[in-house]
Backbone bond lengths (Angstrom), bond angles and torsions (degrees), N, CA, C in turn:
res aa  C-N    CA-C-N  psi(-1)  N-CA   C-N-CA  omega(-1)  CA-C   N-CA-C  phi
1 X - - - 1.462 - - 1.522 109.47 -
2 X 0.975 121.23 136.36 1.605 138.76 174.35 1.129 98.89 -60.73
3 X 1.587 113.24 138.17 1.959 114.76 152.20 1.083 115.40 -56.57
4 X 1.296 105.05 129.09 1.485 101.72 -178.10 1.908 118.65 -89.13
5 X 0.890 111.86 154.00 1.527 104.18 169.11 1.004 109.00 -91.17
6 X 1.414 151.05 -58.91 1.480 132.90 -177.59 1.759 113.67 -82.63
7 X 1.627 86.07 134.25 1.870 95.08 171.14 1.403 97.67 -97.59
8 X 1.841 126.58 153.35 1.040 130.51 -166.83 1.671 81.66 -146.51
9 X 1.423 106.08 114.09 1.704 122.69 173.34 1.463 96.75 -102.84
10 X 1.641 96.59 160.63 1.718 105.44 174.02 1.453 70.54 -161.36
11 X 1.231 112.09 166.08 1.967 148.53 163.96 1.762 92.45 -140.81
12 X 1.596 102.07 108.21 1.765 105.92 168.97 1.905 94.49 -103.09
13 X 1.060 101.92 158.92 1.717 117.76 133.74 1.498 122.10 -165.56
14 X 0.946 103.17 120.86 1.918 110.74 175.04 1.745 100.71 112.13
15 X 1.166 127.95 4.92 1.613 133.72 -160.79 1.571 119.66 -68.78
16 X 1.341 102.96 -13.97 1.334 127.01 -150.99 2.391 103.42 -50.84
17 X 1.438 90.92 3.38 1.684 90.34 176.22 1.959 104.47 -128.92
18 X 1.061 115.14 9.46 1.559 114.09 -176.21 1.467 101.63 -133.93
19 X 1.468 116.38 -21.06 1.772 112.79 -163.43 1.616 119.93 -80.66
20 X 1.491 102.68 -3.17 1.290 130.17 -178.35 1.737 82.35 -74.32
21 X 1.448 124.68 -109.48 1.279 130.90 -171.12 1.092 135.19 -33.10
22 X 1.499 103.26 -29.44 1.414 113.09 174.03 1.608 99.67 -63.85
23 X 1.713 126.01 -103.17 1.166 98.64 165.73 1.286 174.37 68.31
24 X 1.204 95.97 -107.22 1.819 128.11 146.76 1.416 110.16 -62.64
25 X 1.210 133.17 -49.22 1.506 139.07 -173.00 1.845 100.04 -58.73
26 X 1.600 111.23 -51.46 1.542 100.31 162.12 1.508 125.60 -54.45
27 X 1.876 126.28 -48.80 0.705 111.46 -163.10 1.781 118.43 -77.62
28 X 1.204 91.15 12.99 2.068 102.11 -173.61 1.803 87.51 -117.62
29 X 1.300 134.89 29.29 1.413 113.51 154.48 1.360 114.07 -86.96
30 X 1.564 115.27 160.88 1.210 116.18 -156.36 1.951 108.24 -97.63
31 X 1.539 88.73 6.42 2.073 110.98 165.39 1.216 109.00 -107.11
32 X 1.163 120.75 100.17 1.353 136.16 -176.34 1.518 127.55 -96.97
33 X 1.551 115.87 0.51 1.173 94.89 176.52 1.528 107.63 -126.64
34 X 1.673 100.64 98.81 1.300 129.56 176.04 1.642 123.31 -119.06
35 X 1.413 121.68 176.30 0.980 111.48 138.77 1.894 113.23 -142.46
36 X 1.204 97.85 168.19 1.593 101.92 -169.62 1.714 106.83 -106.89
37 X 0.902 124.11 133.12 1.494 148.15 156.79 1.042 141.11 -93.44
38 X 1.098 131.74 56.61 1.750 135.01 172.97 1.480 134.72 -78.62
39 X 1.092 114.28 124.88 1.621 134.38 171.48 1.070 104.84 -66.02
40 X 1.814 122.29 147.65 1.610 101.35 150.55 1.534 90.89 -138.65
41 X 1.265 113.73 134.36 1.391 122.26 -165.00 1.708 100.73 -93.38
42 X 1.448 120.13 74.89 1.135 137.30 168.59 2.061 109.18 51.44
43 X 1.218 96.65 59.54 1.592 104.45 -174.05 2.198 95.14 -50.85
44 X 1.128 75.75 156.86 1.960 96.81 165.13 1.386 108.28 -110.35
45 X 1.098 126.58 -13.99 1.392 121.71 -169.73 1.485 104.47 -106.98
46 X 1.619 118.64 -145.41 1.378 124.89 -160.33 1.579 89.84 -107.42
47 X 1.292 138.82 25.30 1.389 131.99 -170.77 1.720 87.97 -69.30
48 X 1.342 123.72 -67.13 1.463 124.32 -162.27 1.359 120.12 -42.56
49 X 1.398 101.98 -41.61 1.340 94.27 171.45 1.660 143.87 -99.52
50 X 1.481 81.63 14.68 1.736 96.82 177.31 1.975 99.76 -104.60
51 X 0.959 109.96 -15.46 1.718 124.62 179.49 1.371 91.71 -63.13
52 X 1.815 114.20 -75.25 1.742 131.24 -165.11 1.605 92.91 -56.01
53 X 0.978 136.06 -32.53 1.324 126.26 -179.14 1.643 119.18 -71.50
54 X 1.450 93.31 -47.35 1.789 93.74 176.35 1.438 103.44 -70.61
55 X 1.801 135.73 -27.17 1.266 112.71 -172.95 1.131 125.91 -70.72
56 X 1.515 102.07 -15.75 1.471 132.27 -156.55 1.772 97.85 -77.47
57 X 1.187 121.06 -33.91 1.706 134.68 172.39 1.225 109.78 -78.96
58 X 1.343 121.59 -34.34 1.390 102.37 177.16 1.470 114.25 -172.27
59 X 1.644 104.00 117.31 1.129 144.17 170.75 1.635 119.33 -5.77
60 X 0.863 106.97 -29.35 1.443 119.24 -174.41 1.669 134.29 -84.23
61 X 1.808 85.44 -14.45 1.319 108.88 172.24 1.750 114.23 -122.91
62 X 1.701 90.12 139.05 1.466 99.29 -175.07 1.586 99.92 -142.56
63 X 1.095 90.01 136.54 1.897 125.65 -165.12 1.420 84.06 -101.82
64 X 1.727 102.89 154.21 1.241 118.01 -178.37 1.636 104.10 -169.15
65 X 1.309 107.76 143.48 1.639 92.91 -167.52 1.435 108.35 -138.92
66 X 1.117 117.42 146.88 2.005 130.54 -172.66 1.913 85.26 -80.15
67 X 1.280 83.67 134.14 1.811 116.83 173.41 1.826 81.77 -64.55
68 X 1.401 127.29 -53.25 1.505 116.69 -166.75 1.768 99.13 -148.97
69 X 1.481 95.50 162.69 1.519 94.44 -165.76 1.480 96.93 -71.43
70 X 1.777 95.17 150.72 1.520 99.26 -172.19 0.931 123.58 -132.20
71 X 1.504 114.59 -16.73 1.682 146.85 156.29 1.851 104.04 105.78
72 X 1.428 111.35 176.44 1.748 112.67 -148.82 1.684 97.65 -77.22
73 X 1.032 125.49 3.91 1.652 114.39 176.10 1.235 100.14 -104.43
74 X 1.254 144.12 -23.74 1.289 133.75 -170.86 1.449 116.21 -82.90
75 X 1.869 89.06 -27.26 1.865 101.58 -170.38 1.561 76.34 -95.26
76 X 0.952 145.95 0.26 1.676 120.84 169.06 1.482 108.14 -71.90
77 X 1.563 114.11 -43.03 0.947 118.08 -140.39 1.604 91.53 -92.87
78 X 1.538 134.83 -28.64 1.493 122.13 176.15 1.559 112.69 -59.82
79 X 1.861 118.78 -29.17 1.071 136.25 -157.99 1.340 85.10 -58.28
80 X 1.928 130.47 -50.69 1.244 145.46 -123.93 1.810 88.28 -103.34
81 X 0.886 113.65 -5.92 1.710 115.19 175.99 1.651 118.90 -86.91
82 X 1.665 106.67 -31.47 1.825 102.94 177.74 1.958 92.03 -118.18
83 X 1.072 104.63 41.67 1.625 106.60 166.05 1.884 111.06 -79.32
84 X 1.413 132.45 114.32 1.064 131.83 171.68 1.825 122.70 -81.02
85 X 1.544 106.33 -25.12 1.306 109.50 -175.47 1.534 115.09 -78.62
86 X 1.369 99.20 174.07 1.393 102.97 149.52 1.038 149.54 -108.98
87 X 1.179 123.93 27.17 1.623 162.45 -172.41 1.276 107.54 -130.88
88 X 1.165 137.59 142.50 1.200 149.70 167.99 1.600 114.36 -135.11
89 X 1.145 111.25 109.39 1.708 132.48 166.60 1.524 117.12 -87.01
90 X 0.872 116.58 152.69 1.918 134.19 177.20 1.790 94.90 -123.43
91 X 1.880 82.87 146.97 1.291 104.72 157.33 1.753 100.17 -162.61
92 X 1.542 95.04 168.24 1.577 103.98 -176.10 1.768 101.04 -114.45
93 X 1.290 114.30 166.46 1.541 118.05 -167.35 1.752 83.06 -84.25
94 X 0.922 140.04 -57.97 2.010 121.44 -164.02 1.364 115.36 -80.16
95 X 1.479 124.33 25.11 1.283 107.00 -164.16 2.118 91.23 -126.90
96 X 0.991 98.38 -154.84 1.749 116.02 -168.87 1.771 109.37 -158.63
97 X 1.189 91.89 152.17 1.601 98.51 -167.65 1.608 97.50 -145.80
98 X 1.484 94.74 94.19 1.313 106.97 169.14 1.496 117.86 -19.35
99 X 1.198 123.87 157.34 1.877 146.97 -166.48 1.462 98.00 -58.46
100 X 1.767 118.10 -51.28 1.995 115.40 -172.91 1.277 77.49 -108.94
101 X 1.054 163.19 67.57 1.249 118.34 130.44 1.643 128.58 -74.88
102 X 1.428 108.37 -22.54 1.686 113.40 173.47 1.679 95.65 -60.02
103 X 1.351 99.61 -70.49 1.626 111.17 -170.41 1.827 103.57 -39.67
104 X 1.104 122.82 -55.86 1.632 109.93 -168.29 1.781 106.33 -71.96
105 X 1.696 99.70 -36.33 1.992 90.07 179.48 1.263 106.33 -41.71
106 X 1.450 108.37 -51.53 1.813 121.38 -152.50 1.866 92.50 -61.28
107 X 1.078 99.20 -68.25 1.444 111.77 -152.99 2.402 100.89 -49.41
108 X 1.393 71.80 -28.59 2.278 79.58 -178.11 1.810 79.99 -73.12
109 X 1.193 137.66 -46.69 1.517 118.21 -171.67 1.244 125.58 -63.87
110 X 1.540 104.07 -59.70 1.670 89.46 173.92 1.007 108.25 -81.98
111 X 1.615 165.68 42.75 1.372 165.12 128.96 1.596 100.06 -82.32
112 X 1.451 128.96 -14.09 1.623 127.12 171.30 1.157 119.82 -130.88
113 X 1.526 123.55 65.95 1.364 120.70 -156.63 1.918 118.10 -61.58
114 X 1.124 100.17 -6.12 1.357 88.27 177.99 1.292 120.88 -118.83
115 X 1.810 104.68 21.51 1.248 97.34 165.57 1.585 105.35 -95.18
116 X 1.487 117.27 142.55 1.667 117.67 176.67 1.347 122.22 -93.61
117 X 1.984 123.44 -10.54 1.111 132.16 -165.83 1.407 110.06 -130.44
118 X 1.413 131.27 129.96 1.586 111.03 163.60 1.191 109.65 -139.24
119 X 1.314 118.83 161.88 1.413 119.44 179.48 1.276 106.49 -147.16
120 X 1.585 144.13 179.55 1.580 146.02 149.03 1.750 107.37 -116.22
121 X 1.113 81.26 169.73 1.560 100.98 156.80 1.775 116.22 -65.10
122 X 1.080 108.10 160.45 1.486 123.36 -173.36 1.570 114.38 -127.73
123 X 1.469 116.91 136.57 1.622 126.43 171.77 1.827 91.98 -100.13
124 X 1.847 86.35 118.88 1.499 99.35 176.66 1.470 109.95 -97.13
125 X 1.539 101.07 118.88 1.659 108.62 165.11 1.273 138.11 -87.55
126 X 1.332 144.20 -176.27 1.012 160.36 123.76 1.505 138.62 -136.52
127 X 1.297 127.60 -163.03 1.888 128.36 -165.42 1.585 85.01 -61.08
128 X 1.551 138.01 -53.23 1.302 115.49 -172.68 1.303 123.96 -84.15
129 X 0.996 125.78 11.72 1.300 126.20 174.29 1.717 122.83 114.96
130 X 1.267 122.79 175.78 1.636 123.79 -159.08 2.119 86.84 -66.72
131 X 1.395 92.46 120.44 1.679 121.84 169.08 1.378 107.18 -92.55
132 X 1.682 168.18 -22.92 1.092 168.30 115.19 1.484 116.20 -142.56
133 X 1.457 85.75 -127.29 1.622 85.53 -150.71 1.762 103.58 -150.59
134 X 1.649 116.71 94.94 1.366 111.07 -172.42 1.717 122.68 -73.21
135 X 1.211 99.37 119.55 1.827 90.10 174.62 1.421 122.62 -114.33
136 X 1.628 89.25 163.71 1.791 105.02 -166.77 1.258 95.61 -116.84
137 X 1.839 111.72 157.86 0.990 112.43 164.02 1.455 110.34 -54.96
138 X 1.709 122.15 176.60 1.494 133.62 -167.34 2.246 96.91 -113.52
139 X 1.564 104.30 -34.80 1.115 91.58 -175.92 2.393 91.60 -116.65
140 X 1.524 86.69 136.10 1.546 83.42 -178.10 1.793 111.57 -119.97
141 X 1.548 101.81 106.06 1.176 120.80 -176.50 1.252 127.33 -114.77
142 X 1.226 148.79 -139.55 1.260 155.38 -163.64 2.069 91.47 -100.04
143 X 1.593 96.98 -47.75 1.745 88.54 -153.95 1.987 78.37 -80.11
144 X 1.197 143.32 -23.53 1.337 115.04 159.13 1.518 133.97 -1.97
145 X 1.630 96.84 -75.68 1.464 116.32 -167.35 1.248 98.64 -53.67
146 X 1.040 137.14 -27.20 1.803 135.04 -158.92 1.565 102.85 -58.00
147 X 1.477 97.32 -60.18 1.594 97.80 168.60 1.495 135.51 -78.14
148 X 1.137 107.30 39.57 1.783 104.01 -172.67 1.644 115.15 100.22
149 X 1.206 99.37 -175.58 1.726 107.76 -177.21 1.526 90.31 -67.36
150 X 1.390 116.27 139.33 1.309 139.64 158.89 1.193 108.74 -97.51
151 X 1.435 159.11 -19.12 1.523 133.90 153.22 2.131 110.81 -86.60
152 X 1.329 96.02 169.02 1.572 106.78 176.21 1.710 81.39 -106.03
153 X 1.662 122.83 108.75 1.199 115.62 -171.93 1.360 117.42 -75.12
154 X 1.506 124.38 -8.44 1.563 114.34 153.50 1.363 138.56 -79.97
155 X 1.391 104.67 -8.51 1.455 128.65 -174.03 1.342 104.91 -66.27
156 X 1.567 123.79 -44.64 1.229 123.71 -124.71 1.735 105.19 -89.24
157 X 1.585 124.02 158.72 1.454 114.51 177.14 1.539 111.04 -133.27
158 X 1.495 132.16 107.27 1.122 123.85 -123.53 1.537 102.01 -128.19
159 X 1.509 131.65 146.40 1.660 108.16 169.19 1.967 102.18 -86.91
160 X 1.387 100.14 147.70 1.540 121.12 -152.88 1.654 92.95 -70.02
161 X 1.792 123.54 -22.35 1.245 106.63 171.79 1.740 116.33 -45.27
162 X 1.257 113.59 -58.42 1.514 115.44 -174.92 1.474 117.01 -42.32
163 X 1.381 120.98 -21.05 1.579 110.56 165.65 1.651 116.07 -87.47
164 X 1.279 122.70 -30.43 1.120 131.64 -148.85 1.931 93.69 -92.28
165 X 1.651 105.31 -41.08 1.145 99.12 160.05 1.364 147.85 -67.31
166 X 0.940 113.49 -22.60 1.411 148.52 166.26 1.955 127.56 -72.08
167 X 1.251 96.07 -30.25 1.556 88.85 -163.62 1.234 130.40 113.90
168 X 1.786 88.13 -27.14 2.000 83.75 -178.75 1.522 103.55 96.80
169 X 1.219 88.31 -170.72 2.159 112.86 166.29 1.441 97.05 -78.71
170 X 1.533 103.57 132.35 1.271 111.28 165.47 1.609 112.40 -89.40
171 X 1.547 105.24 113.69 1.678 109.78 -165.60 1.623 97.98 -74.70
172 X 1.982 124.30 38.27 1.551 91.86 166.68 1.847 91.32 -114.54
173 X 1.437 110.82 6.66 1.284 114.16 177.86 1.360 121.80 -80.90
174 X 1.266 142.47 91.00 1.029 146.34 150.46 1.636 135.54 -12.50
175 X 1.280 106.92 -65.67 1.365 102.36 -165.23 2.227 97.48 -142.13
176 X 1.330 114.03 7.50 1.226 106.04 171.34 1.800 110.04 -150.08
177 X 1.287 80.79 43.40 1.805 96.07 166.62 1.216 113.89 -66.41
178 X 0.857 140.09 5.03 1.541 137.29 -175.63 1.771 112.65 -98.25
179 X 1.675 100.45 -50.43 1.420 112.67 176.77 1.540 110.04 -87.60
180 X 1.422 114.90 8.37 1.598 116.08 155.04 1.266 107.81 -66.67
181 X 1.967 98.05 -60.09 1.537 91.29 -162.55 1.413 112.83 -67.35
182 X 1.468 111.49 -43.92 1.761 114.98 -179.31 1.763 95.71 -23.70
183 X 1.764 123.70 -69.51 1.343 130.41 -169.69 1.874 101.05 -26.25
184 X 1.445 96.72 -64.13 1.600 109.44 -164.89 1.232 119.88 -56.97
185 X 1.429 102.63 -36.55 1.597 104.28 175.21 1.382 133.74 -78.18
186 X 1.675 108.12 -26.74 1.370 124.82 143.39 1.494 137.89 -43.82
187 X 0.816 113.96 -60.61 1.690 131.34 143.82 1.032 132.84 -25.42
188 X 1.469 92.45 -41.08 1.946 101.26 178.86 1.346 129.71 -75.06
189 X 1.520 87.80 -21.11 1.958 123.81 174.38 1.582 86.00 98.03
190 X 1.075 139.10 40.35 1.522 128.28 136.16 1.271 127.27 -55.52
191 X 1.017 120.23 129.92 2.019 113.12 171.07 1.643 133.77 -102.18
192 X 1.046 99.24 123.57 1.644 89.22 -178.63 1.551 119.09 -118.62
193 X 1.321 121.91 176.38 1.557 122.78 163.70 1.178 108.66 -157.31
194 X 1.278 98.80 161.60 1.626 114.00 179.76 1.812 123.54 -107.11
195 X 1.596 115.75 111.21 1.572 108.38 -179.34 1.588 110.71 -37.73
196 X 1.506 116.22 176.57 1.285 95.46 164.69 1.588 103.41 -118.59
197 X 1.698 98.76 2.87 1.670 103.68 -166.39 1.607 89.53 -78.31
198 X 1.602 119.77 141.22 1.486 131.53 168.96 1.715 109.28 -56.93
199 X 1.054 142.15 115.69 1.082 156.31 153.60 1.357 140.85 -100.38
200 X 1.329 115.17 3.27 1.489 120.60 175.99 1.383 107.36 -154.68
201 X 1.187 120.65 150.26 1.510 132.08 -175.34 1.266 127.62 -107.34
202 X 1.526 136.43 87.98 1.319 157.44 -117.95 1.477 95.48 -111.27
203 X 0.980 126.67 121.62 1.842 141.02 173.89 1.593 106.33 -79.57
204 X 0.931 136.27 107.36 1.511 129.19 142.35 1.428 124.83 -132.32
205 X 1.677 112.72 166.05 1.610 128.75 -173.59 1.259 89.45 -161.02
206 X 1.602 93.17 168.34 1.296 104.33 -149.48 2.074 88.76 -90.80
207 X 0.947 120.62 8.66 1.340 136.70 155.32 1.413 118.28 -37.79
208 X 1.530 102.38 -57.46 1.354 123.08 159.42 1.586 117.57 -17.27
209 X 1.305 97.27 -93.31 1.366 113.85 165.93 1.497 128.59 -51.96
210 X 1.045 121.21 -9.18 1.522 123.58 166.59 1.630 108.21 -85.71
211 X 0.911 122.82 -28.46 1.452 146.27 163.43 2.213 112.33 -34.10
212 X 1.338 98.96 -58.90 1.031 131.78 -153.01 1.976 101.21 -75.54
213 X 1.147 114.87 80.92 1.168 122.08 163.52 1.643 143.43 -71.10
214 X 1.726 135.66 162.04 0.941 136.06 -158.71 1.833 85.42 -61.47
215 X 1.264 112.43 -52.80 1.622 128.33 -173.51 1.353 97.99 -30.36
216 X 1.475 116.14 -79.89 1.299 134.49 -166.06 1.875 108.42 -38.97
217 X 1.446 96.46 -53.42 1.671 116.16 175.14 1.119 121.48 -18.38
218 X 2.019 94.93 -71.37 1.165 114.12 175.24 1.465 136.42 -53.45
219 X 1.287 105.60 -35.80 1.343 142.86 -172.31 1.539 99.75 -64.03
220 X 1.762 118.15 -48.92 1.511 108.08 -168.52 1.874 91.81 -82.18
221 X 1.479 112.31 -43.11 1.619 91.56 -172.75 1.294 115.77 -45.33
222 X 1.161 125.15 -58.46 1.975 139.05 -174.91 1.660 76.98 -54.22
223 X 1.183 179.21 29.55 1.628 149.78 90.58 1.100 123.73 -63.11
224 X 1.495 114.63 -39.48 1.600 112.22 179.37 1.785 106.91 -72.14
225 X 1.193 119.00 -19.18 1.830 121.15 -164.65 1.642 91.31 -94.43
226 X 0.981 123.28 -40.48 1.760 133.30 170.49 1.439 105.37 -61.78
227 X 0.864 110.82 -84.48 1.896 114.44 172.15 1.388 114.37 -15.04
228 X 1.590 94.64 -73.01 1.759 101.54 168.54 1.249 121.97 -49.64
229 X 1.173 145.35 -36.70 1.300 140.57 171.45 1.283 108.93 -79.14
230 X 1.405 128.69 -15.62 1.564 115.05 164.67 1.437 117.48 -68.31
231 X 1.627 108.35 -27.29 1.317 119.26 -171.46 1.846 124.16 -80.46
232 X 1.711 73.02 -25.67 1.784 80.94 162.93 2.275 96.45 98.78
233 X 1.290 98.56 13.10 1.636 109.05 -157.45 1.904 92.85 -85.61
234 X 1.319 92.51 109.12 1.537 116.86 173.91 1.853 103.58 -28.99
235 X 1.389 121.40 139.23 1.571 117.69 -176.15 0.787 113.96 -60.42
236 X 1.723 127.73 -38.05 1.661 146.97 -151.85 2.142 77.35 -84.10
237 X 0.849 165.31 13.39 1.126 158.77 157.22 1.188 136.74 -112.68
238 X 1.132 114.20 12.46 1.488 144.89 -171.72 1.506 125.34 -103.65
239 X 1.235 95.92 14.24 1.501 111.52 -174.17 1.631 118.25 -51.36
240 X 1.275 112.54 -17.22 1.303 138.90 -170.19 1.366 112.86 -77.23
241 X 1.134 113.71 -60.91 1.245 124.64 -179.98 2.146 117.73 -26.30
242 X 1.592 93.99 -24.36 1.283 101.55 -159.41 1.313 107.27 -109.14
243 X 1.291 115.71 12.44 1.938 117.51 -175.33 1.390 89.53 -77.84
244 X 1.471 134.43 -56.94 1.599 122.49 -135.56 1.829 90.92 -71.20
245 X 1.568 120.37 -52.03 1.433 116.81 173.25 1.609 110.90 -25.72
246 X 1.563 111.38 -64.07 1.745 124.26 176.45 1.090 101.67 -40.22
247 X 1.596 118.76 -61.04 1.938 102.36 -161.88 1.269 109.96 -94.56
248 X 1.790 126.65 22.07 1.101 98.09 130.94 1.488 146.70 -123.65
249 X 1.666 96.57 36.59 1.500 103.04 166.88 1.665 103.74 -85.99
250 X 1.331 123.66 -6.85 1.512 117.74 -170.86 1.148 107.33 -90.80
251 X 1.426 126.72 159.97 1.344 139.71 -143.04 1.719 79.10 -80.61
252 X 1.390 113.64 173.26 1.495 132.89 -167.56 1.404 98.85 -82.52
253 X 1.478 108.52 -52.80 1.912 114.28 -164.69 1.502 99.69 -89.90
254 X 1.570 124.61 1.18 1.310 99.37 149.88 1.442 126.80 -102.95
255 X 1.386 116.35 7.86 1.470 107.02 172.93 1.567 104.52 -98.09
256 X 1.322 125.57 -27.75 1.278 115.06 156.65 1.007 139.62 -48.54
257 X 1.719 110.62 -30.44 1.591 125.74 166.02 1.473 104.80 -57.48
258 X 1.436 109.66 -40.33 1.351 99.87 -157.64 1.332 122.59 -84.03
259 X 1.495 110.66 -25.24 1.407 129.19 161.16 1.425 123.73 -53.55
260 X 1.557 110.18 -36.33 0.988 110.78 -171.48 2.010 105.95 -93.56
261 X 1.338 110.42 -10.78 1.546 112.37 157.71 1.830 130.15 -72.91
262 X 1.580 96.88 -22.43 1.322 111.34 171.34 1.313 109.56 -80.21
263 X 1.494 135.12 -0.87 0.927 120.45 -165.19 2.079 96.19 -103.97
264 X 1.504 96.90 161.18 1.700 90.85 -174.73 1.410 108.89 -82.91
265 X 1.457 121.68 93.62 1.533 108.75 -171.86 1.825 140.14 -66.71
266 X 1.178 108.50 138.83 1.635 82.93 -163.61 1.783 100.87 -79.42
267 X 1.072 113.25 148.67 1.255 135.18 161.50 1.963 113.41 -56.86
């Protein structure tokens, strides 16, 4: 097998009805010379053995599993230990990744050598079918963060310095390790952007949001108020920091409503 240039991480647990397609959606991109890396953070269900089966077909994928559940930064970060490339890609176990999306990340990287981060926009699904279409800013900077996470953190296709420089996932983050690191990597004077063409296929229910605790809340403000002060972002501008606390004192089916009104719906 060839070295591959792109590493493709996932951390699953419980997947055992989406991890099939998901998957498959890598192994049918039309950029093929990767390899895939998956965690499975001690599934209960049939995930393990539908994983050993797909590795078992093809070579390119290697399963790896937490002695005990450890949550998605920790399994990011073992993924980030038998990585051979120099690129590093994300994906999540329920989602899909359009046919180019390897091929167009790659090709926006080496055609922009000094960008180090990329990501696209995302077509958000559910049980009835594709509901719109989430977007990111195109240039991701300091005034980014103001409005929320600036990457779709499975989207993104990255050069492997930005983890290695950085630290990685910080394994005390729970559930918004992603917009830690985005902070860190920003900071560092890394650069990123976002396609605007949709390239990956985003799973949600209103499950989601039932999910989403006072804990969790807290957890993303203490990143966005940290972040900002890495960034050097004046206090009087920080207004942000305080939405995720807000949406989650609001009822569940109205922030889902509302998410799902922000989204650009297709006709």
């Amino acid at each position: 097998m060839q070295q591959p240039l792109i590493s493709i991480i996932m951390g699953t647990y419980n997947a055992q009805n989406a991890i099939k397609e998901s998957v498959r959606s890598i192994e049918k991109q039309t950029y093929q010379n990767w390899e895939f890396i998956i965690c499975d953070d001690c599934s209960q269900d049939a995930t393990k053995e539908i994983l050993d089966k797909i590795a078992k077909e093809d070579d390119r994928i290697k399963v790896i599993y937490n002695s005990k559940n450890e949550g998605l930064a920790k399994s990011l970060n073992h993924c980030l230990e038998y990585v051979h490339g120099n690129y590093i890609a994300r994906m999540d176990s329920d989602d899909i990744s359009l046919p180019k999306r390897l091929e167009i990340e790659m090709k926006y990287l080496l055609s922009n050598p000094s960008v180090d981060i990329v990501g696209t926009n995302m077509i958000v699904f559910d049980e009835n079918g594709d509901r719109g279409i989430m977007k990111y800013p195109k240039v991701v900077n300091d005034e980014a963060f103001l409005h929320g996470n600036p990457f779709a953190h499975p989207t993104i296709l990255a050069k492997k310095k930005i983890f290695t420089d950085t630290g990685g996932y910080s394994g005390n983050i729970r559930k918004t390790e992603d917009l830690d690191l985005w902070f860190r990597v920003i900071s560092n004077g890394f650069k990123g952007r976002n396609i605007s063409q949709p390239l990956y296929k985003y799973h949600v229910s209103i499950k989601d949001y039932k999910r989403r605790s006072l804990k969790v809340a807290f957890e993303a403000s203490n990143v966005y108020w940290k972040g900002y002060t890495k960034l050097n972002i004046p206090w009087y501008r920080r207004g942000h920091f305080i939405k995720p606390i807000v949406s989650a004192l609001l009822p569940h089916k109205v922030m889902f409503w509302y998410h799902q009104r922000k989204l650009n719906i297709k006709k």
